[in-house]
C-alpha positions in Angstrom: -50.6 125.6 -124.6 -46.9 125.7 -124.8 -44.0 122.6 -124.7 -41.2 124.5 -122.6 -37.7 123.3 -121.7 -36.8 124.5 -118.6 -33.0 125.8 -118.1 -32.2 127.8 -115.2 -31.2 131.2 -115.8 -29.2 131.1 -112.7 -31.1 134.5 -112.0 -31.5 133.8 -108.4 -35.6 134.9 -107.8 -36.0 131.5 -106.7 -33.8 132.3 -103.5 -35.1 135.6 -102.6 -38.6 136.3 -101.4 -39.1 132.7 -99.6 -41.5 133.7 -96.8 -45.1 134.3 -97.9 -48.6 133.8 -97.0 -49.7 130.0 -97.8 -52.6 130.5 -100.5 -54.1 127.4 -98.3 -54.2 128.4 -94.9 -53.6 132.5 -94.7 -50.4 131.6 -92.8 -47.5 133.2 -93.1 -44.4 130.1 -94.1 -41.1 130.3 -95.0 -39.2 127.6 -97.4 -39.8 123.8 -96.7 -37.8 121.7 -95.4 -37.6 118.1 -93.8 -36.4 116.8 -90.9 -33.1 115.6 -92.3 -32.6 119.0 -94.4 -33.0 121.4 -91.1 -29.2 120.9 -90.4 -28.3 122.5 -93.5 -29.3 126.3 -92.6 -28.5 127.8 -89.1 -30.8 126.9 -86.6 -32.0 130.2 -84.9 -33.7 130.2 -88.6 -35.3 127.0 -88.7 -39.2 126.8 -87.3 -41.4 123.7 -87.3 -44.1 124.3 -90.0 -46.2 121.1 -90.2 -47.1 119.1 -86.9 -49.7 116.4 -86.1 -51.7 114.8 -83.0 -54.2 116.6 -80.9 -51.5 118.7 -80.0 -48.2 120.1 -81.9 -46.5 117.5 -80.6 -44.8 115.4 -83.6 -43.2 117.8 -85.8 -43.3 116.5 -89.5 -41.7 119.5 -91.7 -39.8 122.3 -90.7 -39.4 125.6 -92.5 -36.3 128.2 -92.7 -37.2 132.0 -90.9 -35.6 133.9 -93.8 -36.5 135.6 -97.2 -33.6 135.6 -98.8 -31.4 132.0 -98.7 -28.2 132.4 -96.7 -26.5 129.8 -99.4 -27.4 132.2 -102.4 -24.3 133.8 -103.3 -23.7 136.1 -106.8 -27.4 134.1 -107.7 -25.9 130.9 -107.1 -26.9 128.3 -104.6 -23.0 127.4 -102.3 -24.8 124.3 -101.5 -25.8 123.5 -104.7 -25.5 119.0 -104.8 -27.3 119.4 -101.1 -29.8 121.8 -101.6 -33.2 120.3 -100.1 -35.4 118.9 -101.8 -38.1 121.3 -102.7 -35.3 123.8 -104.1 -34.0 120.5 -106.4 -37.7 120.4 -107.7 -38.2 124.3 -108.9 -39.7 125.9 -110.6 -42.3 123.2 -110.0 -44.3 123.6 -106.7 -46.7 121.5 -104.5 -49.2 123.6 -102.8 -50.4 122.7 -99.1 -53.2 120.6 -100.7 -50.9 118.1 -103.0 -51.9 120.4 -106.4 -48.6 120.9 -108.6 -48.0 124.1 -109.5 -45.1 126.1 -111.2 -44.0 129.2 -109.7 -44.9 132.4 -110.5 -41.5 134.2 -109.5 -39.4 132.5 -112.5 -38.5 134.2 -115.2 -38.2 131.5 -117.6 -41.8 131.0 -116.8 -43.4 133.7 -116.7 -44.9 135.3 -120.1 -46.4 131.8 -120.0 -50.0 131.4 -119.6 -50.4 127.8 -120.2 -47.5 125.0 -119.6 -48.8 121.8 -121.1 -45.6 119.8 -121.1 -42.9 120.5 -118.8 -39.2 118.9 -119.7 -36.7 119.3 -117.2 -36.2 115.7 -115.9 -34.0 116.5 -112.7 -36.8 118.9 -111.3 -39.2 116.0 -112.2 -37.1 113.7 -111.0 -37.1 115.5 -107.4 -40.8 116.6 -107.5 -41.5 113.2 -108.0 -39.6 112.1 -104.7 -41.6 115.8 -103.0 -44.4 113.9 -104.0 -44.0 110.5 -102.4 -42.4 112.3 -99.2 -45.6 114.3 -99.1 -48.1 111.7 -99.9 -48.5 110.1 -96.4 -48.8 114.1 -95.4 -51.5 114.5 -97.6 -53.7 111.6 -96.2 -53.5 112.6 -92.7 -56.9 113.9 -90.8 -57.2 117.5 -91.1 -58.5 117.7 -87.3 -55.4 116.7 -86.2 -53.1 118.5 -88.1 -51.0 122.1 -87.4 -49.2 124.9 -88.9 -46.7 127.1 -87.8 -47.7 131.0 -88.5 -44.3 132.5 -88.8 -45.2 135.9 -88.5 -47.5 134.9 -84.7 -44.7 132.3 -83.7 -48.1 130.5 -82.7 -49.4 127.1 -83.4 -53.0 127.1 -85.9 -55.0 124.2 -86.2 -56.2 123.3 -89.8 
């Protein structure tokens, strides 16, 4: 196992390649956002993601429709001090089950096998706000609870 110190390396991997198929549900999802965030990219680009009831009716999270971030300039983020939250938390991820995860795509990360202690207290600050935004999420009743396949434009329940 290995302590790392995370410093970005202002590479900009963590702004490209945003839409993928969710290792949960075989969906393909774009990058996270929340209700309040979804005014921060343009809004032909922004798709619900999450919804609940017996129908997809109450829209809880939204995602953005696009694989590269239109705020990543010369790998830097333009909106860097109002970036959503799940970008303030990476490279530290939450999958669609509540499992933290660090990503895969991060250079700084990579050649690791085994993190055992992460130190990067702004990312832990914001994963641990992800976290108690998402916890209420996590509790809800599977039968009632929908995702948006970006790549059908339909509605799956899950």
């Amino acid at each position: 196992m290995q302590r790392i110190k995370f410093s970005c390396q202002k590479c900009g991997k963590c702004c490209r390649d945003l839409r993928r198929i969710d290792e949960d549900f075989g969906v393909s999802k774009g990058l996270m956002l929340f209700p309040e965030e979804k005014h921060l990219f343009p809004r032909e680009k922004v798709f619900p993601l999450i919804a609940i009831g017996d129908s997809p009716t109450k829209i809880i999270l939204y995602q953005l429709d696009e694989n590269i971030c239109p705020h990543l300039q010369d790998n830097k983020c333009i909106i860097y001090k109002d970036r959503p939250l799940i970008c303030r938390a990476f490279p530290l991820r939450i999958s669609s089950f509540g499992r933290v995860t660090y990503s895969r795509e991060c250079p700084q990360l990579y050649p690791f096998e085994k993190i055992d202690v992460f130190v990067a207290p702004l990312e832990e600050t914001a994963l641990k706000e992800l976290e108690k935004k998402l916890r209420a999420f996590y509790e809800i009743d599977y039968s009632k609870k929908w995702v948006f396949d970006l790549e059908t434009k339909k509605w799956l329940r899950v």
